[in-house]
N, C-alpha and C positions, 0 to 999 in steps of 0.2 A: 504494500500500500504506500503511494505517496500523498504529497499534499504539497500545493505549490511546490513542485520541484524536490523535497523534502521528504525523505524516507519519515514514515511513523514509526516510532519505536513500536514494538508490541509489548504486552504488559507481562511481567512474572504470570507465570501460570494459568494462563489464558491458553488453548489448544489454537494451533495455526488451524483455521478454517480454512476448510476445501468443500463445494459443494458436492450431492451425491451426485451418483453417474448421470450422466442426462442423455446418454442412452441407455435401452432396455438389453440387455442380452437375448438372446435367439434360442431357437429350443435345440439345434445343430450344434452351438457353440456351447450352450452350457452342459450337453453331452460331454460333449469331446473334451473340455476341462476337466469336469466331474471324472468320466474313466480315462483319461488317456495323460492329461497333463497332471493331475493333483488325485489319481487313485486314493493314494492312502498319506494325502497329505493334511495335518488336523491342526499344524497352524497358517494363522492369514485369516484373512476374511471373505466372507460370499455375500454376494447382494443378493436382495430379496428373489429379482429373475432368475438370477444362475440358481438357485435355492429350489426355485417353483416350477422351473422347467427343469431341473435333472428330479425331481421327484414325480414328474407326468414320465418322463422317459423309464426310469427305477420301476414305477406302477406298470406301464407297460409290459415291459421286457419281464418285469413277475409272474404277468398274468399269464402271458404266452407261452414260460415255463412250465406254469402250473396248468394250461391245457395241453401243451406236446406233454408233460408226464402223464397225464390221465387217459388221453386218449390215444397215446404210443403204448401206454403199458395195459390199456384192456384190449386194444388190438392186435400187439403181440402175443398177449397172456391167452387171448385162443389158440395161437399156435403155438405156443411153450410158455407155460407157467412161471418160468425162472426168469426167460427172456423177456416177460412183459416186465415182470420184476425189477432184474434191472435195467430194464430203459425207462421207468417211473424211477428211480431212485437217483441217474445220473441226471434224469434231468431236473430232480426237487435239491438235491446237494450241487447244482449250478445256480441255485438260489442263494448259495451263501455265499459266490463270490461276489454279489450283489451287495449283503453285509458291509464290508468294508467303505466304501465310497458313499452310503447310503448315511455309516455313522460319521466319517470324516466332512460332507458336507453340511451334518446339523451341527457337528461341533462349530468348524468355518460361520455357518449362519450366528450362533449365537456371541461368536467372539466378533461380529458384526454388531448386534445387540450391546456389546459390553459386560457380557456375560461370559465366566467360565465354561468352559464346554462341557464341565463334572454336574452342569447344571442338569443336562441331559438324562440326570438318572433322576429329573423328578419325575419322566414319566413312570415309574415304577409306584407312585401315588395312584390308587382308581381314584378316574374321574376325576378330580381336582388337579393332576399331571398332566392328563391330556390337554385341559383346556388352558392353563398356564405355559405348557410347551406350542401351542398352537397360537395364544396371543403373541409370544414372546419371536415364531415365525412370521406371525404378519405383520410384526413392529417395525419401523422405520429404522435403519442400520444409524449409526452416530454417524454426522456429518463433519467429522472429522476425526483424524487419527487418534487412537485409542490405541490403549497397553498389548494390543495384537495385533499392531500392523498399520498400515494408510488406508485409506479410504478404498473400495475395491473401485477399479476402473472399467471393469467389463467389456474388456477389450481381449482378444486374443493373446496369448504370449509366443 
């Protein structure tokens, strides 16, 4: 900031302001972040888009798991019991590589919030967890750099 020609000092303990992103991330880009650049990364921050679009992507790519296992494993299990078996099995334990990037992106979201990522185990509260983890994902990330990073930019890396 100037002023007539004149840097303004900033004050002790005031965060340098940056506004949030002002663009949205894309549901390709928050993919491709979420598994390919930041897998199993749980520090930094995530904007609210990268947050909302890898979690329609994660919902997706579950459910399509969870019908190739169902419906691979009762149409194999007509022609061998074992074989429907395990093609339901490999394809419900390819659900857990889903796990990983599924928890490192609520952690990321909520170190957006300002919030520890250890916060994450309030969903283990019935009812009172869900809905406090779900305000705390549709809350507005700090507008400026916090104890986890800068501000996210939503820009590819």
């Amino acid at each position: 900031m100037e002023q007539d020609g004149q840097p303004v000092p900033q004050l002790l303990g005031t965060p340098e302001f940056s506004p949030r992103p002002q663009q949205m991330m894309g549901f390709m880009d928050a993919l491709t972040t979420v598994f390919r650049d930041k897998y199993s990364t749980f520090s930094g921050r995530a904007s609210r888009s990268e947050y909302w679009w890898s979690y329609l992507g994660i919902a997706v790519i579950s459910m399509a798991l969870q019908i190739i296992g169902i419906v691979g494993g009762i149409a194999l299990g007509t022609l061998n019991e074992s074989l429907g078996l395990l093609f339901a099995l490999v394809a419900f334990a390819s659900l857990f590589a889903l796990l990983i990037p599924t928890l490192s992106v609520n952690v990321r979201r909520l170190h957006d919030t300002g919030k520890s990522g250890w916060m994450l185990l309030i969903l283990l509260i019935p009812c009172i967890g869900f809905i406090l983890w779900l305000v705390w994902m549709i809350e507005d990330g700090h507008a400026h750099a916090n104890a986890y990073g800068p501000v996210p930019t939503n820009l590819m890396e």
